[in-house]
N, C-alpha and C positions, 0 to 999 in steps of 0.2 A: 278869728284872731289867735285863740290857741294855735289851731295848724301853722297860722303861719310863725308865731314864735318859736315853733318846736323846731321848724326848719331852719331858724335864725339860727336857733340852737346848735344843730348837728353840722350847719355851716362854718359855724367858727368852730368847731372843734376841729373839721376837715380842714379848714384853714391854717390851723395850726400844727397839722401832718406835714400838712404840703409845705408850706413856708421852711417847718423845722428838716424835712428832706431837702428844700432847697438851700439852706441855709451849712448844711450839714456836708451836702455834696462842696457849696461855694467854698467851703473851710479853711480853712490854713491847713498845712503840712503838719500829722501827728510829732509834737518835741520831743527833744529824748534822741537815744542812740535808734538806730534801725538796727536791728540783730542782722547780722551774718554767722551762717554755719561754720563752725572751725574749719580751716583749708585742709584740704587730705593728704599735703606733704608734709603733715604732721607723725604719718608714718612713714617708716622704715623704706627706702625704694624696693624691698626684695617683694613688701605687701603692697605692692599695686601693680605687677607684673600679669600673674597668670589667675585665672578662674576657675577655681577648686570650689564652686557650688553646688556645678550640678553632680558631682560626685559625692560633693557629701551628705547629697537628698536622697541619690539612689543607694547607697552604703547607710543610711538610714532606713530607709525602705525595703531593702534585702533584710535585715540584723532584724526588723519588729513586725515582721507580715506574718509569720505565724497567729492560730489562731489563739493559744495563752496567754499570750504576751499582748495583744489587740483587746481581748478581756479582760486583764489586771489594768492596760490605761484606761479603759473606760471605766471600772469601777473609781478608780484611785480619782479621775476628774471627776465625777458625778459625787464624789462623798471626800470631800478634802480638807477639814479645817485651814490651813495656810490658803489653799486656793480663796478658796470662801471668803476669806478674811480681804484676799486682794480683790477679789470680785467686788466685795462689797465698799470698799476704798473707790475703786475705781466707776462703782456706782455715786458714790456720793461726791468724786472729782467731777462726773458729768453731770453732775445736777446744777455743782454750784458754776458751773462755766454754762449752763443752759440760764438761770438767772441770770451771772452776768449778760448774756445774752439780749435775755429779756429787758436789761436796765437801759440800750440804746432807743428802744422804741416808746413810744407814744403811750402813755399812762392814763385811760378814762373809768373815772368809778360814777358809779350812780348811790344816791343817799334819798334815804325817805324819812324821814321823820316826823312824827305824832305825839306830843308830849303836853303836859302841864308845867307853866313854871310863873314861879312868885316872886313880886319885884319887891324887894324891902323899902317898907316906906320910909322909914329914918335913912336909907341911902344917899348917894350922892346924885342917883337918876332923880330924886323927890325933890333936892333941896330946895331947887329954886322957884319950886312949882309951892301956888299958896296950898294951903289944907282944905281940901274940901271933901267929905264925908263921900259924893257918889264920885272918888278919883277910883279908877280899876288897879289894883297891883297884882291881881292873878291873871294869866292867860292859856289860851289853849293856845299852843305853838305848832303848826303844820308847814313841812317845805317838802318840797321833790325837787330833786336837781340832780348835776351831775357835772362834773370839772373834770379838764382834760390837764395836761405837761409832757413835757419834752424837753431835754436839754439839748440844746444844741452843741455838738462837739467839735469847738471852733480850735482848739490847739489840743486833741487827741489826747482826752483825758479818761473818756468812755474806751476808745479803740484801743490805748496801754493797756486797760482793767482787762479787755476781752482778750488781748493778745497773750496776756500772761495767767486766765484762768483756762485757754485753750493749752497752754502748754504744758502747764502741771497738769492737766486731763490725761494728754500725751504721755507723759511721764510716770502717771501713775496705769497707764495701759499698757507701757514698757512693763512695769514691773512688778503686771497681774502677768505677762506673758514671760519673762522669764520665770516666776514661778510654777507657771502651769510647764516648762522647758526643763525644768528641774525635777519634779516629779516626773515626769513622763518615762528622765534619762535614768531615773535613780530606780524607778520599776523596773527598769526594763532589766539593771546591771542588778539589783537585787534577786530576779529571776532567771538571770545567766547563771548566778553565782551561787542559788540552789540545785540546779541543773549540773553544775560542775562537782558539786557535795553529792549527788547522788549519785553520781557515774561513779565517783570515784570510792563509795562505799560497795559498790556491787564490785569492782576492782576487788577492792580492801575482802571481801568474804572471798570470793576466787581464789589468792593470795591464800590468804588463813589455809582453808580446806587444800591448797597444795603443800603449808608447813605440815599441817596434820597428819596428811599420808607419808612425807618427807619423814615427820616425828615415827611411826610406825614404821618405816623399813629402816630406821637406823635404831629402835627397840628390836626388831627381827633378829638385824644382823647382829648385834650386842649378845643376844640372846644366843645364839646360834655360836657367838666368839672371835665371830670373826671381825668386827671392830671393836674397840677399847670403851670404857666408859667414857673416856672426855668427847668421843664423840657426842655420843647421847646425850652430857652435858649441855654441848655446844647448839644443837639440834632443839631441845627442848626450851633453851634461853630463846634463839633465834623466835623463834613459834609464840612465846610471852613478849616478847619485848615488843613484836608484831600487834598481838594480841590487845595490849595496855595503850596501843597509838589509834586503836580505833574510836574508843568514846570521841579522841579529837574532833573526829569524823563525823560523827554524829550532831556534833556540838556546833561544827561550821556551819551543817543543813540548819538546823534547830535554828541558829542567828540571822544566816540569809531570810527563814521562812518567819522568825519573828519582823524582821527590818518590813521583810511585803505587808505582815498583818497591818502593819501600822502605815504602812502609806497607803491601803486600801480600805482601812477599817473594818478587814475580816477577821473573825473567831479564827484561830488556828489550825483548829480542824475541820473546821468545813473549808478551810482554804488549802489547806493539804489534799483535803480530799477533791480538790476540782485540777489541783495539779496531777497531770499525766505524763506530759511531755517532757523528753530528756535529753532530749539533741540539742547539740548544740547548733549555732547556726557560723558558717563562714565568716573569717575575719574579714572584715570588710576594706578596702584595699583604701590608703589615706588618700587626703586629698593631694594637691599637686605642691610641691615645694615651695613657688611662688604664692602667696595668698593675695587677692586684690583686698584694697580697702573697705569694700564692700563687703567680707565676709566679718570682719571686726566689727565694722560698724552696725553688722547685725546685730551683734552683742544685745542684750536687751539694756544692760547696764549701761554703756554707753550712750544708745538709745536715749533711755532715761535722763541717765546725769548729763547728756546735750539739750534737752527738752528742759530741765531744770535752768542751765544756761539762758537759754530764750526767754524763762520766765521771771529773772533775773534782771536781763535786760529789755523785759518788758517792765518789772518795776522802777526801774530809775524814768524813764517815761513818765510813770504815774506820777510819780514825786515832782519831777521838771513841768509835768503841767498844772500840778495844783499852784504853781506860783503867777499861772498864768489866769488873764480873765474868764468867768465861766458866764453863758448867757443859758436861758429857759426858757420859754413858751410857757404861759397858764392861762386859763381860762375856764370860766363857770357860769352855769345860768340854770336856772330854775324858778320854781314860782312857794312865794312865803307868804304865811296868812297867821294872823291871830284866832281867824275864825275858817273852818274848817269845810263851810259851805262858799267861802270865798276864794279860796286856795287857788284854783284855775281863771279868776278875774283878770283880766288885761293889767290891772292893778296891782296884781300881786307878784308879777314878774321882772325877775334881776338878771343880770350878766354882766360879767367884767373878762373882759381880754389884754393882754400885754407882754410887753416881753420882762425880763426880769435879769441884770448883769448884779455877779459880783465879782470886787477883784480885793484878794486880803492885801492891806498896805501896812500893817503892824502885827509879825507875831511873833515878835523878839527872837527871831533867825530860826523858830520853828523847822518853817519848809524848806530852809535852807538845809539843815542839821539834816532833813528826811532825806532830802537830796544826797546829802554826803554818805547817809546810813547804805540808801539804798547802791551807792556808787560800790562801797566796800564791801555790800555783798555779792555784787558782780564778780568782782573779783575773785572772791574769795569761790564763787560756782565756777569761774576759769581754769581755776588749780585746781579744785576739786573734777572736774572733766578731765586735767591734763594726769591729773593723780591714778583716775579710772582707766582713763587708755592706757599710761605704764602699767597696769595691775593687769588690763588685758593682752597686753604684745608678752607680760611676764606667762600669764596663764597659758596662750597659744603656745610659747617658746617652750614650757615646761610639758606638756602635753605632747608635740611633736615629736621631742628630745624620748621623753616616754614610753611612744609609741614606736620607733625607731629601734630604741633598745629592747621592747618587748618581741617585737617581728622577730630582732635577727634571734632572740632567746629561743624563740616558739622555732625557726627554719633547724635551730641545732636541735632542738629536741626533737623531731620528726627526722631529720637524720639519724639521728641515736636509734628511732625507734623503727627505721629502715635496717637497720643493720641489726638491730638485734633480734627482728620478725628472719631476716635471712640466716643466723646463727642458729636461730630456734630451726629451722627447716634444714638447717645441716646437721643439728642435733640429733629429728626422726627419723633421718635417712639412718642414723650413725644405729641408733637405737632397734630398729626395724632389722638392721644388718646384723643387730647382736654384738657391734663392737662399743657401745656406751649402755652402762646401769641405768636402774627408771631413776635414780639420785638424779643424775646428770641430766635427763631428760626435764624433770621437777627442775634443777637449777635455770634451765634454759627459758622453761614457760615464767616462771618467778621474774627474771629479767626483762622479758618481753613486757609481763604485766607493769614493773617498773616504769619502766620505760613509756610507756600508756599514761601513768598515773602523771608522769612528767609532763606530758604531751598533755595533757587535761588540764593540768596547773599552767600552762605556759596558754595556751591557749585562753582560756578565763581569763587570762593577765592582758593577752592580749584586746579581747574583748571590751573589757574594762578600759583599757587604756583609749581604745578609739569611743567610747563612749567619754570619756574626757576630753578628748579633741572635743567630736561633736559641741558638747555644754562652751566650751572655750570659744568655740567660734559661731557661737548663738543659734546655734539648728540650723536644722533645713531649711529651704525660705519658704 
């Protein structure tokens, strides 16, 4: 008899899977809006013409395949507070969208209980019973059992909750990923940008040590009478005033190499000391004029704040179906005894199966009011989407415009320093011939090095600037 109660038992629990899947699939239509994705001629027609992706993955991939710059992003993600901080957001987004999860399916606990308990006589269990000296008011209380539920989601009150803890999951994986996209660009432009401080410090002493010897043959020639003093005035300022623009130099390396300590969480000098590399690497050529909407919409921001959207108008749902009837599946069965050697008696076993509706009919415009809350913050996640895509057709626009003018800056300065590398080579000839002084010669290399220094600065700029495209148009894919 036990066996077969037990089976009774595990039967109606199964019954009420099956039923609440049957019941579940029969359903009504989830109420409430059904989201649709913003339309994409939300943008500009010039951004959904041409596909400038795969260029801007391999212009990623040229700019960071070295191997320092491969090593500074793998520190910086393995050891990142801000990362961490979204990782771990986005840990606890996927949890609570896994509970939601778990609240559509089928609920069974099991309970055992062994206990003493005392019935007061002067109660209302006594009252009507006469007094008699061997009445028991103590007992030993044993049950085993176990109850199953389910709710049935007959107007997609469970399916709103999943659909809107799925989307802020979404949402908050947007924007663990634009931050891991943000560190990555900012390592990368922080070690361009010490790479440029040091080239241009080994520039900067070349330089010096050419005023230096410059400063000695114009003390020679003074000496000797044959130039004036204002020369040597002139000479000696030139050579200080040089002299005083170097700490600058120093100070730019110093800030790039503080900015990497801190997005990698290296000591300074042992992160000094793992930098070797000084090259720069080729500007990487932009993408193509026309943007498709797809590179925007990689945005992680956008991303996000359209996943937000969705969650949005997965809440008005919730709201629109709490006013609608809610049904449940429960059931229980087990066996209760006073006494403790009886517990498994055919006698001592219960079960109760049924289903369970409610439907709220009074709550002085309550769910009405949630209804309405939740309508306005649709909205108000609308604008805030439309808000985000203007901030990023502004950031693309601004970054393009940027990069544009950096290019053609970087083309004049590599002319300048074509022409003055050939000046300097008409200078040797001249010098070698005997018809120009080492002055003229020293002036000639002085300008070349200029020239150089310009080409370094224009370059970094440019660097930089297609690393702002990149962040604008959401990475690589």
């Amino acid at each position: 008899m036990k066996r077969i109660f037990l089976h009774r038992a595990v039967a109606a629990v199964v019954a009420i899977a099956v039923l609440g899947l049957l019941l579940d699939l029969a359903g009504c239509q989830a109420v409430g809006p059904n989201y649709q994705a913003p339309p994409s001629d939300t943008l500009p027609p010039r951004y959904l013409e041409v596909d400038g992706a795969e260029s801007l993955a391999a212009g990623w991939q040229a700019l960071s395949q070295d191997a320092e710059l491969q090593a500074l992003m793998r520190r910086a993600l393995a050891d990142n507070p801000d990362l961490d901080m979204a990782l771990a957001r986005l840990a606890q987004a996927r949890a609570v969208q896994a509970m939601q999860d778990a609240s559509t399916a089928p609920a069974v606990n099991l309970g055992v209980q062994d206990g003493s308990d005392r019935v007061s006589r002067n109660g209302e269990l006594f009252a009507n019973i006469p007094p008699s000296p061997n009445l028991k008011s103590q007992f030993v209380n044993a049950q085993v059992g176990f109850d199953a539920s389910w709710e049935i989601d007959l107007f997609g009150y469970q399916r709103r909750l999943r659909e809107g803890a799925q989307a802020r999951s979404e949402a908050v994986g947007e924007q663990a990923h634009d931050v891991r996209l943000s560190l990555q660009a900012e390592v990368v432009r922080n070690a361009l940008e010490w790479r440029v401080w040091q080239q241009r410090l080994q520039l900067a002493q070349v330089q010096l040590a050419q005023l230096d010897e410059q400063l000695r043959i114009t003390q020679a020639a003074v000496h000797a009478g044959e130039w004036s003093r204002q020369e040597l005035l002139r000479s000696q300022n030139q050579r200080d005033s040089f002299a005083a623009g170097m700490p600058a130099l120093e100070l730019g390396a110093r800030q790039s190499l503080a900015a990497l300590a801190m997005l990698t969480l290296q000591p300074l000098q042992s992160l000094q000391a793992d930098l070797h590399e000084t090259r720069l690497p080729a500007v990487p050529a932009p993408p193509a004029a026309g943007l498709p909407a797809e590179l925007l919409r990689r945005r992680p921001d956008i991303r996000a704040s359209e996943r937000d959207l969705a969650a949005a108008s997965a809440d008005v749902g919730v709201a629109v179906a709490a006013q609608y009837p809610r049904l449940s599946l429960s059931g229980d069965a087990g066996w209760n005894a006073i006494q403790s050697h009886a517990l498994f008696d055919d006698r001592s076993e219960f079960w109760s199966l049924g289903p369970k509706l409610s439907l709220p009919l009074f709550n002085s415009g309550r769910l009405g009011a949630q209804v309405q809350s939740n309508e306005a913050a649709l909205q108000l996640a609308k604008a805030r989407y439309r808000k985000t895509l203007a901030g990023a057709l502004a950031d693309v626009e601004v970054a393009l415009t940027r990069m544009s003018r950096d290019e053609a800056h970087r083309q004049q300065v590599q002319q300048l320093q074509a022409q003055q590398a050939d000046a300097l080579r008409l200078t040797r000839a001249q010098f070698a011939a005997g018809e120009v002084a080492r002055v003229s010669l020293i002036d000639a290399e002085r300008g070349l090095n200029t020239a150089q220094d310009q080409s370094l600065q224009a370059q970094g700029q440019s660097l930089s600037a297609w690393l702002a495209l990149y962040k604008a148009l959401g990475g690589a894919p």
